[in-house]
C-alpha positions as CSV (number, residue, x, y, z in Angstrom):
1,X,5.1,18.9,-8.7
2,X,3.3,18.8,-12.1
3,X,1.4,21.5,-13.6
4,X,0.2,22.9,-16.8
5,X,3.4,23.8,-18.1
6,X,5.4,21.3,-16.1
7,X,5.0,17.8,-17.4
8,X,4.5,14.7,-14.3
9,X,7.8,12.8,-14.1
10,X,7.3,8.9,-13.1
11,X,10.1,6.4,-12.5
12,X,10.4,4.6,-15.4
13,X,12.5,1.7,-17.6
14,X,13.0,1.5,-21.9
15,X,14.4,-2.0,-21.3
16,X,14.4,-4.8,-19.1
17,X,18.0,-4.9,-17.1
18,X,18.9,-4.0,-13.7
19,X,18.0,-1.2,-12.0
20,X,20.4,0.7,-13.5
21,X,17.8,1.2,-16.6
22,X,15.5,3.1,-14.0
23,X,15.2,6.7,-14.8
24,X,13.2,9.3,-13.1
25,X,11.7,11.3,-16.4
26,X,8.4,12.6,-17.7
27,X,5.2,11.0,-18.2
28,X,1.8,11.3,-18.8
29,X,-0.4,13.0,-16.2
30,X,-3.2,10.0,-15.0
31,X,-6.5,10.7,-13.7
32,X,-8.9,8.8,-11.6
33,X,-10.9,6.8,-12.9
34,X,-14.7,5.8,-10.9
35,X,-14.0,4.3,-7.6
36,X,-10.5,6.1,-7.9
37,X,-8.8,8.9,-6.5
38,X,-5.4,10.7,-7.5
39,X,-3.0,11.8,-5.0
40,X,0.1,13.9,-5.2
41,X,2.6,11.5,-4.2
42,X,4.6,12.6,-1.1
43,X,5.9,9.0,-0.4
44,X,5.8,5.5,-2.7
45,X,7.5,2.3,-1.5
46,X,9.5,-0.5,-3.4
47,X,8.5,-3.8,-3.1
48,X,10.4,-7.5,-4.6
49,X,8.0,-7.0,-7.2
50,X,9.0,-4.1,-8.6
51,X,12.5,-4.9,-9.1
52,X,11.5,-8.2,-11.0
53,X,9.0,-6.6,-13.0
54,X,12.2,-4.5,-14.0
55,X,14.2,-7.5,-14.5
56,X,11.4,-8.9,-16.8
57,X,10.8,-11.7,-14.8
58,X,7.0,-11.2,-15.4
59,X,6.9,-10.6,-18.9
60,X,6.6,-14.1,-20.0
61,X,9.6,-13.8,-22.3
62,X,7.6,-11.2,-24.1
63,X,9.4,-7.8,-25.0
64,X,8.5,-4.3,-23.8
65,X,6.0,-2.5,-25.4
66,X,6.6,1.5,-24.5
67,X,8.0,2.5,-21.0
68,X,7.7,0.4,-17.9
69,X,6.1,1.9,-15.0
70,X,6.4,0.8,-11.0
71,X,4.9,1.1,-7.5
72,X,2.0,-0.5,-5.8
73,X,1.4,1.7,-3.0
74,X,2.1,5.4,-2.0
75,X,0.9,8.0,0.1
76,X,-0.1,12.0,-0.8
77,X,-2.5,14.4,-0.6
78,X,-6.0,14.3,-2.4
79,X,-6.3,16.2,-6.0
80,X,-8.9,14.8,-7.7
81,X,-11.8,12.2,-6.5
82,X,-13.4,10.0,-9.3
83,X,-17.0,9.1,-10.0
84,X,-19.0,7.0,-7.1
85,X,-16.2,7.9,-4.7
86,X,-17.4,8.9,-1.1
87,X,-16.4,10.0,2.7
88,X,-12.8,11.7,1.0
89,X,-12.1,15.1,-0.5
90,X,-9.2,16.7,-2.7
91,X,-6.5,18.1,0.0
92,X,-6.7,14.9,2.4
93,X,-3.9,13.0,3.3
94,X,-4.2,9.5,2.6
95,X,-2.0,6.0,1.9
96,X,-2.6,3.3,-0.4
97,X,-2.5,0.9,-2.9
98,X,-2.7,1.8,-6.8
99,X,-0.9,1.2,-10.1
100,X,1.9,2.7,-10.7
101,X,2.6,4.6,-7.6
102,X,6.4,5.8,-8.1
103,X,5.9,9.2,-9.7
104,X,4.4,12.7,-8.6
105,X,1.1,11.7,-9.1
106,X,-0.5,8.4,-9.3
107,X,-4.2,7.0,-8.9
108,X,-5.2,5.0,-5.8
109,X,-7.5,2.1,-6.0
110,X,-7.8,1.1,-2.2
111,X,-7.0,3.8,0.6
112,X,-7.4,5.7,4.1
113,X,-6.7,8.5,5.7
114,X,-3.2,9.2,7.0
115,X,-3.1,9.6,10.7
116,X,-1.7,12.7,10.9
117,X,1.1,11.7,13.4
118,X,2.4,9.5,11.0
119,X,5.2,10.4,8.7
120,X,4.5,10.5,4.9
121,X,7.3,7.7,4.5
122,X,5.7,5.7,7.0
123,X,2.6,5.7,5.2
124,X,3.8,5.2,2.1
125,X,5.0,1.7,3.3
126,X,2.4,0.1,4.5
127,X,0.2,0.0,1.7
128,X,0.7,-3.7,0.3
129,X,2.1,-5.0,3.4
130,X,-0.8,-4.2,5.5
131,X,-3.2,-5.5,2.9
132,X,-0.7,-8.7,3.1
133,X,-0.5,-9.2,6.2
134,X,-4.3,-9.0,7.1
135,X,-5.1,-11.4,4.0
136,X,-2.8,-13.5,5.5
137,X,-3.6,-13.0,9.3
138,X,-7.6,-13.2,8.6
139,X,-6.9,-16.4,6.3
140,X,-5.3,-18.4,8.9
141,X,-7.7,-17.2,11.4
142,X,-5.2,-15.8,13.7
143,X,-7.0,-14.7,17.2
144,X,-5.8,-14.1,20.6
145,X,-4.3,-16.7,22.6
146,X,-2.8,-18.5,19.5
147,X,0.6,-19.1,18.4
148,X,1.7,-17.4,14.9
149,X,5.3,-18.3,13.4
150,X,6.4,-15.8,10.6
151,X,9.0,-17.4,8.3
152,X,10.8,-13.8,7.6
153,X,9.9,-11.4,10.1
154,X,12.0,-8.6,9.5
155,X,10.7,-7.5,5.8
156,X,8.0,-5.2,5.4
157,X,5.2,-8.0,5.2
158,X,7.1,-10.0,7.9
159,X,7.3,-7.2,10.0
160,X,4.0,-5.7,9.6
161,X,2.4,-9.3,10.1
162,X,4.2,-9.8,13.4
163,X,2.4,-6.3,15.0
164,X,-0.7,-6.9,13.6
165,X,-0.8,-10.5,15.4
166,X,0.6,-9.0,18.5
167,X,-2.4,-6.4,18.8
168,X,-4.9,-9.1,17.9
169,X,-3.5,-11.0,21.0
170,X,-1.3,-13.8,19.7
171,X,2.2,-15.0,20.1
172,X,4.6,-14.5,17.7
173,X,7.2,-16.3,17.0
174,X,9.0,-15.1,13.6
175,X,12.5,-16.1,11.8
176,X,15.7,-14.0,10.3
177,X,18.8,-13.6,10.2
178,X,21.6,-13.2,12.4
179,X,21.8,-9.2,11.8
180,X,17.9,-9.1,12.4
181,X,17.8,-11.3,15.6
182,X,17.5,-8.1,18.1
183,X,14.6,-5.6,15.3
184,X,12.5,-8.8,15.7
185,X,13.0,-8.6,19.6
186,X,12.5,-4.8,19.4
187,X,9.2,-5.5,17.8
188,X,7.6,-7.8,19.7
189,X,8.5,-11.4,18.2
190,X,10.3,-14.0,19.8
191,X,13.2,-14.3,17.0
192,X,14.8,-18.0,15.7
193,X,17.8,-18.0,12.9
194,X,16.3,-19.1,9.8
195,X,17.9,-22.2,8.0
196,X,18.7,-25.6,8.8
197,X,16.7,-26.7,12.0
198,X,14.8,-24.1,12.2
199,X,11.6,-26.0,12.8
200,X,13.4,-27.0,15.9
201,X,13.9,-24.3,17.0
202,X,10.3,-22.5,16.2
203,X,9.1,-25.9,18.4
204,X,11.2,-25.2,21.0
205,X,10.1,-21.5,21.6
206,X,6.6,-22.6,21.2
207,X,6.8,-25.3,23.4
208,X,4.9,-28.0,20.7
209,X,3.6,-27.0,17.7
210,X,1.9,-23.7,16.5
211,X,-1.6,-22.7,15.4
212,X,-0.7,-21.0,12.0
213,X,2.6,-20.4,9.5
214,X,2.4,-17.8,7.7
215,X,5.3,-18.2,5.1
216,X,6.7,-14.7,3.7
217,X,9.7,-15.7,2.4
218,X,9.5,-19.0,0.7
219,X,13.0,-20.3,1.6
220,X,12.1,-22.8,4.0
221,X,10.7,-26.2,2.9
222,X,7.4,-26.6,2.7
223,X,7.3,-29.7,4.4
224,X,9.0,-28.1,7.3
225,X,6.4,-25.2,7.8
226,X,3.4,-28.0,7.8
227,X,5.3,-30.2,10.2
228,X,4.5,-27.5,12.6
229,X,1.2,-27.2,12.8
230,X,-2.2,-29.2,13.6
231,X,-2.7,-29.7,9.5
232,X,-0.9,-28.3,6.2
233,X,-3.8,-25.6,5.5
234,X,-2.8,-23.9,8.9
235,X,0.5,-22.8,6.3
236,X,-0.1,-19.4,4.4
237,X,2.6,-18.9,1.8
238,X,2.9,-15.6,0.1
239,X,6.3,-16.5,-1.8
240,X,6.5,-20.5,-2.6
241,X,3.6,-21.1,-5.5
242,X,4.3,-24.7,-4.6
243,X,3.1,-25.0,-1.2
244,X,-0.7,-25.9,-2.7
245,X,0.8,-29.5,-3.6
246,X,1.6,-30.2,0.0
247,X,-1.7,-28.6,1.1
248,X,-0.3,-25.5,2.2
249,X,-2.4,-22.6,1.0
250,X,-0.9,-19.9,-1.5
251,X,-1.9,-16.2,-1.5
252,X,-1.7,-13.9,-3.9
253,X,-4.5,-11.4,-3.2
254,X,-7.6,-11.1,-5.9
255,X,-10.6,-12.9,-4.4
256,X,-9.1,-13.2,-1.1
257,X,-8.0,-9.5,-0.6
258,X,-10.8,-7.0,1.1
259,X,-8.3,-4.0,0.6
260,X,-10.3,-1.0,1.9
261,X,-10.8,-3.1,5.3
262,X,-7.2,-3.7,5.5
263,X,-5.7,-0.6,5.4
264,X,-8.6,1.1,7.7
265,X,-6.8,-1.0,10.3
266,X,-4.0,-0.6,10.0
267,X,-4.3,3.3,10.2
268,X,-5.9,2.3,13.2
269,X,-2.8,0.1,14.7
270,X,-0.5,3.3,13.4
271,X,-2.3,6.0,15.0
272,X,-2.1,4.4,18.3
273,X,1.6,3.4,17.7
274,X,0.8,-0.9,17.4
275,X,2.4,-0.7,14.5
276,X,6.1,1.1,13.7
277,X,7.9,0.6,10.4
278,X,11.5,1.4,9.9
279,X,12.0,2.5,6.7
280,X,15.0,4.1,4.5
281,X,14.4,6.9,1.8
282,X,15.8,7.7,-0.9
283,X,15.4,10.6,-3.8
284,X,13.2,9.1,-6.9
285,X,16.5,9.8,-9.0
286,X,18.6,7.5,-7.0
287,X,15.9,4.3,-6.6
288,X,18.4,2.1,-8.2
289,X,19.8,2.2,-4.8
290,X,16.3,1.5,-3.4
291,X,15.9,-1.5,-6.1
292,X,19.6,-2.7,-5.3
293,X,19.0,-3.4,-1.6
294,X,16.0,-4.8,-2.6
295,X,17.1,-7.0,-4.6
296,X,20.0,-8.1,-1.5
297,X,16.9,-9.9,0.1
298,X,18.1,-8.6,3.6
299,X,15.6,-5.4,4.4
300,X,15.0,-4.6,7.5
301,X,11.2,-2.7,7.3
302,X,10.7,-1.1,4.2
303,X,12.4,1.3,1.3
304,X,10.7,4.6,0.4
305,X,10.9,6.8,-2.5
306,X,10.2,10.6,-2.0
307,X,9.9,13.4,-4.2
């Protein structure tokens, strides 16, 4: 880990490419700011977005200015607590969300304590999938007794969403593919093959329509996720910035996120095991490999970087 004489190293990119331009080098040391604390990192996960922000598909056709950083979530222990921060101290374990996460240390903007059953890899996962998956679950009102479909269940978001709806009560009915069929069983979900009629087949295992879509994947028409529900604003999409035009709702946190809230449950759901995460790791020098099979679009749970 960093010290005086030993600079921080971050993941990092010169250029936009693939994730081949990913190195794993020194940085500069951040601090928290107020309502901040600094952690070092023992676990940070990959999400799409970080492999796109390395593609450059967020720059807006605007070059690089200095190195690229990454990671939205991690988890680590306490090492510095910022102004008006309260109820946490340097040397707890904690997960959460911040900017960027991937390196030894990195500054948390929205956290909770780590359940100490939990592993830290575990932890690190769940940061912006939790907060996802309650935005989403809260939006659509999602209570027990009701019927959820997930459109891609078996990604981190998909398959966060789909425990989090099964320990509020409701029925889950989530999509994948073939390979995924049986982890969406394992977790508590009635599966369906994605593709073409696949709102047939979400009717059929609901028996009628649903209460609520909630659309992590933005593959499947949009008109096909409102056909199965009582009206189009019962469809949450995280992942097709279209949907709004069919009357579909579109998330993308900001106003609608209530961060600290989210992750204080799911610490909750993970320290009494309603909520399991399979997750890979990998060394912070070999993320291209992490950023590859994210790219693939076929994760099952959730890719982890460790120290």
């Amino acid at each position: 880990m960093a010290g005086k004489d030993c600079p921080m190293r971050a993941l990092q990119f010169t250029a936009y490419g693939d994730p081949e331009v990913l190195e794993w080098a020194e940085a500069p040391d951040p601090h928290a700011g107020p309502g901040q604390i600094r952690v070092a990192v023992r676990a940070a996960s990959v999400n799409p977005i970080d492999w796109k922000i390395v593609a450059g598909a967020l720059a807006g056709g605007e070059p690089l200015a200095g190195p690229g950083y990454l990671g939205y979530d991690a988890a680590g222990v306490v090492d510095e607590v910022g102004d008006q921060v309260a109820g946490v101290s340097v040397g707890d374990e904690v997960f959460g969300r911040g900017m960027p996460t991937q390196a030894e240390y990195a500054v948390l903007d929205s956290w909770a304590v780590k359940p100490p059953s939990v592993d830290w890899a575990v932890a690190a996962a769940v940061g912006v999938a939790g907060e996802t998956a309650e935005r989403g679950l809260r939006l659509l009102g999602v209570t027990a007794g009701d019927t959820l479909f997930v459109d891609g269940g078996a990604g981190g978001v998909g398959a966060v969403t789909v425990q989090m709806a099964l320990a509020r009560g409701a029925k889950v009915i989530a999509s994948a593919g073939q390979a995924n069929q049986d982890y969406l069983r394992e977790i508590g979900a009635t599966p369906v093959l994605y593709g073409e009629g696949m709102a047939a087949r979400v009717e059929a295992a609901a028996g009628g329509k649903v209460q609520a879509v909630f659309d992590v994947a933005g593959q499947t028409p949009i008109e096909d996720l409102i056909s199965l529900t009582p009206e189009p604003s019962q469809v949450v999409s995280i992942a097709n910035f279209t949907a709004g035009q069919a009357g579909a709702r579109v998330t993308g946190g900001g106003e609608d996120g209530h961060p600290m809230q989210a992750l204080a449950q799911v610490a909750e759901l993970l320290a009494q095991n309603k909520l399991v995460i399979k997750v890979q790791t990998f060394p912070f020098d070999r993320a291209a490999e992490a950023y590859r099979i994210s790219q693939g679009g076929h994760v099952r749970g959730k890719l982890v970087l460790v120290p």
